[in-house]
N, C-alpha and C positions, 0 to 999 in steps of 0.2 A: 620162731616162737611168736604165737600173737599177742598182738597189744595188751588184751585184756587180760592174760595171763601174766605177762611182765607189769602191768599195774598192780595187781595181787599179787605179788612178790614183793613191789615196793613199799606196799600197804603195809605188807606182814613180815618185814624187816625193819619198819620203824623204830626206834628208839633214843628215848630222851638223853638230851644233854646239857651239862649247867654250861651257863656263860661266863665269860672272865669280866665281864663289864659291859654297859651301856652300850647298846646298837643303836637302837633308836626306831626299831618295828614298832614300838609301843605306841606310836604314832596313829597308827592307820585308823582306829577308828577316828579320830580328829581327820585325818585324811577321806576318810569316806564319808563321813557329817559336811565338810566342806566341798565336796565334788556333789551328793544329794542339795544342798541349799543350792548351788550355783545351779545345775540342772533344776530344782523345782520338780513339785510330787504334782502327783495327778489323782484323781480319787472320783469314782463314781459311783451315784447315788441309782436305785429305781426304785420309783416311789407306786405302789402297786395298791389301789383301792377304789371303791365305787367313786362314782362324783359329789359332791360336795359335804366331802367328810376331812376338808381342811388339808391337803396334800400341799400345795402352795404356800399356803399362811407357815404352817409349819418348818418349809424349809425356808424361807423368810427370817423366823425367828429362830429358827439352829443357826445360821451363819450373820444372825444379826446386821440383814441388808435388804437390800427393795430388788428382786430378778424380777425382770422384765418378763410378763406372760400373758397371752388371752384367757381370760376365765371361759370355762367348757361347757358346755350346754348338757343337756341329756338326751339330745336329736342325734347324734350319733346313729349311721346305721352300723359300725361296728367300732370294731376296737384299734385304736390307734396308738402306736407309742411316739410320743415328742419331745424332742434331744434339746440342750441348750447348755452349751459351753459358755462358762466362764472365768477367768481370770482373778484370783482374788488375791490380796496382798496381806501378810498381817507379821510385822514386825521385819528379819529382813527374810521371811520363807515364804515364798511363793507359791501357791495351790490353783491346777491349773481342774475346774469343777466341772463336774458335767450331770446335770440331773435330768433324767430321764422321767416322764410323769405318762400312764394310760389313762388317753383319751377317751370315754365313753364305755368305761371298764364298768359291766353291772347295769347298764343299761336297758342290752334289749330284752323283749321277748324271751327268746331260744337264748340261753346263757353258756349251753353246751361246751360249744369252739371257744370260749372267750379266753381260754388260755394260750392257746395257742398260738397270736403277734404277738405274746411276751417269750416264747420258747423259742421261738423263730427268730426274735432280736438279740436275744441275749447267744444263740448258734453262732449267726451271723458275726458280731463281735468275737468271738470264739474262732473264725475261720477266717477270720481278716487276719488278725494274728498268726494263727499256722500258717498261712498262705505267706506272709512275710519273714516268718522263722526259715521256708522253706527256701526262701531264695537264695540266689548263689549269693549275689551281694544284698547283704544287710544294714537296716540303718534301724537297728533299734534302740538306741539310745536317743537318736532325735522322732523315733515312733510317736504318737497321741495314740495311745493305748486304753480300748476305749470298751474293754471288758468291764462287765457291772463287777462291783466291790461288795456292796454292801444294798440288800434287796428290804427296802420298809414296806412291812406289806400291812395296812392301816386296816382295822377293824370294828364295825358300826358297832357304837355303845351300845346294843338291846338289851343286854342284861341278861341275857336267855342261855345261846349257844353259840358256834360258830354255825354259817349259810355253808349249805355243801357245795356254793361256787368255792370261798375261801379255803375251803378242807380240799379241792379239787385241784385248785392254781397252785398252792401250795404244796403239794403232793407233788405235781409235775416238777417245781422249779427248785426242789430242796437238795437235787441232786448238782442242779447247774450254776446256783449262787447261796450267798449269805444270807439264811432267812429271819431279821429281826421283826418279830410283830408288836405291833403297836398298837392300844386301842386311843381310835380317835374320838375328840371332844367327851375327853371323862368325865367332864364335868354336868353330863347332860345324865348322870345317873350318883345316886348315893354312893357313898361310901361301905356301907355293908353290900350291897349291891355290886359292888364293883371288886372286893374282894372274893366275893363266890365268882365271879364272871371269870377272873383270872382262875382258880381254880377251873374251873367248867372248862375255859380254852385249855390250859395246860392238859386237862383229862382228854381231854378229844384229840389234840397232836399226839399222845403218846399212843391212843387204842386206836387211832388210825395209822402209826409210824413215819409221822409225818415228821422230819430231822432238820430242827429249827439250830440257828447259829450261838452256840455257847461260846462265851468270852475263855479265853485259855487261862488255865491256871497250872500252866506249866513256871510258869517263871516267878520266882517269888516275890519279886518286889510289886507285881500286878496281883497273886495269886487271893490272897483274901478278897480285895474290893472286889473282883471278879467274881470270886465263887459266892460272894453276899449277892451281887448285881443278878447271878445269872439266875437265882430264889424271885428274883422279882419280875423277871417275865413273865408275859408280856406288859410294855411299859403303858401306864395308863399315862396321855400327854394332851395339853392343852397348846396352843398355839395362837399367838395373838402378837401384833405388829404396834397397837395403839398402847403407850407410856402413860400412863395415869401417877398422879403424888399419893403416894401410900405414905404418910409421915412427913418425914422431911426428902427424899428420895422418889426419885423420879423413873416408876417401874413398869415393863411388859407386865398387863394384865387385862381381862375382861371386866367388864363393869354390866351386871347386873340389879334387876331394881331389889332383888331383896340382899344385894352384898358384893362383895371386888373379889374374884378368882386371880392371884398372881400367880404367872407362867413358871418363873423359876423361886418359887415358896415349894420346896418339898413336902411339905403338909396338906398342901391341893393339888399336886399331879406330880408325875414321874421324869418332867422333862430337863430337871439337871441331871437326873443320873444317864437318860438315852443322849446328852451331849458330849458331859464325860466317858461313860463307854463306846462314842461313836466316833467321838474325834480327838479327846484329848488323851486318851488310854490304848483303845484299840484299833486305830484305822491303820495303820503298820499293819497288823495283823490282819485284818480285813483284806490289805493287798495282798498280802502271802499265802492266804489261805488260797484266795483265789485264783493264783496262780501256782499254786504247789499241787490243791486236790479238785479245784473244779475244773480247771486249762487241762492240767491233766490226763483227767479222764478223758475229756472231751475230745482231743490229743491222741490217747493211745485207743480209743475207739474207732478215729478216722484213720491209725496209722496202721490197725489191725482190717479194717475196712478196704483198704489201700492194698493190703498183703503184706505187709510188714509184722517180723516175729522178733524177738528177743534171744529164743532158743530153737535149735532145729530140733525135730522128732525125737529124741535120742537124750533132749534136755542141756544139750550142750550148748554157751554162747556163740551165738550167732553173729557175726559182721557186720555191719549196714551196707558192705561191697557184697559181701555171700547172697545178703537176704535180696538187692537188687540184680545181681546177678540169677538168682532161682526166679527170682519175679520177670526179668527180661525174658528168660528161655521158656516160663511155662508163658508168657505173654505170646512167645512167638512162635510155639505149640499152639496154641489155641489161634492166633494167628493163621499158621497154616492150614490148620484144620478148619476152620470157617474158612479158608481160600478155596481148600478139597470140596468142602461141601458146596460152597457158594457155584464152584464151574461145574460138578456133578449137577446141580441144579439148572444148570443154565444149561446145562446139555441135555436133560431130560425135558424142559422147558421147550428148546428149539428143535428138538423131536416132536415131542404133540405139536406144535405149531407146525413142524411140516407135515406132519397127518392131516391137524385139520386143513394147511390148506389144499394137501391134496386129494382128501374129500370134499373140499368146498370146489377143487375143479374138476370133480367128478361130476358133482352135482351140477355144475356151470355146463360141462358137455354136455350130460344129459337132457338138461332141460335147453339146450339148444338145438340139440336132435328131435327132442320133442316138437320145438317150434317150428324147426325147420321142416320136418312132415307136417304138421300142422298147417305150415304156409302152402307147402307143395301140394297138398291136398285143395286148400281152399283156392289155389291158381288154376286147379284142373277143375275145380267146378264153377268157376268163373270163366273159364274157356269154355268149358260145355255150356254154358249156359251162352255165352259171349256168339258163341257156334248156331246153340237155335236158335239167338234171335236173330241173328243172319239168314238163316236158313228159311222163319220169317216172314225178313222183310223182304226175301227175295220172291215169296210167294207171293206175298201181297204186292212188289211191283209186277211180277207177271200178272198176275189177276188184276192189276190197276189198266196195266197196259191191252191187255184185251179188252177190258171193258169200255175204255177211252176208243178202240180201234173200233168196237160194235157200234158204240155211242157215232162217234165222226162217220161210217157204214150208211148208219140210221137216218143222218141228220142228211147226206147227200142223196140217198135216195127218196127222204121228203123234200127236199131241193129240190129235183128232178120233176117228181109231179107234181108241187105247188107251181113250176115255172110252165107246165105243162100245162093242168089246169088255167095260168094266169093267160097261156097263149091260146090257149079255147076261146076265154073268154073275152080276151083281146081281141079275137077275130070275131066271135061274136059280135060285137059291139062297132067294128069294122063295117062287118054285112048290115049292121043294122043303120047306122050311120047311111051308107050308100042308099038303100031302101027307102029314106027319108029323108035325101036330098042332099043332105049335107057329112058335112066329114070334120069330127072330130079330131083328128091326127094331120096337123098341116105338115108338108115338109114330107110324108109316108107314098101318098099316091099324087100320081097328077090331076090336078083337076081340070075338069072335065064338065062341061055342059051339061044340064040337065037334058035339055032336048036331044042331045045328041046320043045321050047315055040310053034316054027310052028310046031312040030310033035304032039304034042298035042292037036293042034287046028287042 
């Protein structure tokens, strides 16, 4: 039999029974007020509006203390959210605060995206939590639990209407937190003024369906101031830190030249009722809410997201072993199947790649064949060419050589008759010498007497 059927039986066999005397369960709630004080509550704020429409001053004067913060410029190139934990003490209950403020919220230009690092932080905090719901071992009772609570989303006094950034943020974040609106520094518009303005917002959240945070009036002993409280959204609040003497009494107010606006005077703004409904009546509920319908949701979207059902097809309760069990096997279906396809792929992959590259060594032979005729060619006409100029120069040495042979021919047979001629002429010159007595050439002939030479002749 499963669980969830044996719980539905225990359900639906219940029946009351009287006591014979004192137990003492009547305790627990004393037992749970005292385990809540010793643990300490945790409560967080996000304070959601343009800049210098008093976000700071105002949570100053809700918890009646000085938090430390940078005042924000309007240089901003976008939108920032800035966290700040603190520790508060008040009587013996411990309140461990955390107020979240946008940086440069309304700032730029393009206003478009400006919602979107609030939808993204407030996720985030959403998925810290799951992520630690989810673990095997849990530690959430020592958790800082740090989902927004309670969303103030502050609205410029004009008088007019709401801005369609505000209709816009608003829209996005009604589903993921508590949305109380507030108009800031009420005091900067009349009083008839400020009654149509509240009218005019309240007309615009509804014909936009835009689902602002109503105080419960489920429980009676809240159930009136409540349902009075909830006529009076949005709260028109003033916010002020400096104590001025109103009388005898030393009071949060503004001081004005033409008169003193007091912060907590309900006849000049709404800020004792947004303290009592924020902190002294309903922040319990604020934490429950948010973790009952906004965690939730956020919760059973990621866990449907996930693969996670409640009911199988058929409508029937589902297991949280069944529903991960069908998510393991279709995980390792699809598994496998992305494995089928992945090596199908990779075997048609290392196919084409062996085509191309055996047409890439088609292409590499051929155009080596190519070259290699190419080469073969250009070798034989380098030889033939290499051939006639040999062929050439061998002409030209023969023809060198017989010309040198005619030339050297030439030059011996003018040798011959210039020496011939020289020897004419030599003997010439000889006879002539003789004939006139004397002789040129010592050392050639004997000499010889003149007289002797004519007697002879």
């Amino acid at each position: 039999m499963a669980a969830t059927d044996i719980a539905r039986q225990v359900g639906e066999g219940c029946r009351t029974v009287p006591l014979a005397g004192h137990v003492g369960f009547d305790s627990l709630p004393d037992q749970l007020v005292n385990k809540s004080v010793s643990q300490g509550f945790c409560f967080n704020i996000l304070c959601v509006g343009e800049t210098g429409l008093g976000k700071s001053t105002l949570m100053d004067t809700l918890f009646n203390t000085k938090f430390e913060g940078e005042p924000a410029t309007h240089t901003q190139p976008g939108v920032q959210l800035r966290s700040n934990t603190y520790d508060l003490q008040e009587s013996n209950v411990g309140l461990k605060l955390t107020i979240v403020s946008t940086v440069g919220f309304g700032d730029q230009i393009n206003k478009e995206d400006s919602y979107k690092p609030i939808v993204e932080f407030i996720d985030a905090q959403f998925e810290a939590y799951l992520q630690e719901e989810l673990k095997i071992r849990r530690v959430l009772h020592i958790y800082h639990d740090s989902r927004i609570h309670a969303c103030l989303y502050f609205i410029a006094p004009t008088g007019h209407s709401l801005k369609s950034l505000d209709l816009v943020t608003m829209k996005k974040l009604d589903s993921k937190v508590n949305i109380i609106p507030i108009i800031a520094k009420s005091d900067a518009i009349s009083k008839s003024e400020l009654t149509k303005f509240k009218i005019k917002i309240t007309s615009e959240l509804v014909s936009n369906g835009v689902q602002i945070y109503q105080f419960p009036t489920d429980d009676e002993l809240v159930a009136e101031i409540n349902g009075t409280m909830n006529a009076h959204l949005p709260f028109a609040v003033i916010g002020s830190t400096e104590e001025l003497k109103i009388g005898n009494k030393m009071m949060k107010a503004r001081q004005y030249p033409w008169g003193t606006v007091q912060v907590e005077n309900e006849a000049h703004c709404d800020f004792v009722k947004l303290r009592e409904m924020l902190i002294r009546i309903n922040m319990e509920d604020l934490r429950e809410q948010t973790h009952s319908r906004h965690y939730e949701l956020y919760r059973r979207c990621k866990l449907e997201e996930m693969g996670f059902k409640d009911t199988d097809p058929d409508s029937k309760p589902f297991s949280l072993q069944e529903t991960y069990e069908a998510k393991r096997n279709e995980f390792l279906g699809e598994l496998q199947k992305k494995e089928e396809e992945m090596r199908q792929m990779f075997v048609q992959r290392v196919k084409e790649k062996e085509a191309e590259l055996k047409e890439a060594e088609k292409e590499l032979h051929e155009k080596f064949d190519r070259l290699k005729k190419l080469h073969q060619d250009e070798k034989k006409k380098l030889e033939d060419k290499k051939k006639s100029l040999d062929d050439e120069m061998n002409a030209f040495k023969q023809r060198k050589t017989a010309a040198e042979l005619l030339q050297s021919q030439g030059s011996q047979a003018g040798g011959a008759q210039t020496l011939k001629r020289d020897k004419e002429k030599k003997k010439t010159r000889e006879e002539k010498s003789v004939s006139d007595g004397t002789c040129t050439t010592p050392g050639k002939h004997p000499v010889v007497p003149c007289a002797l030479v004519v007697c002879a002749v």
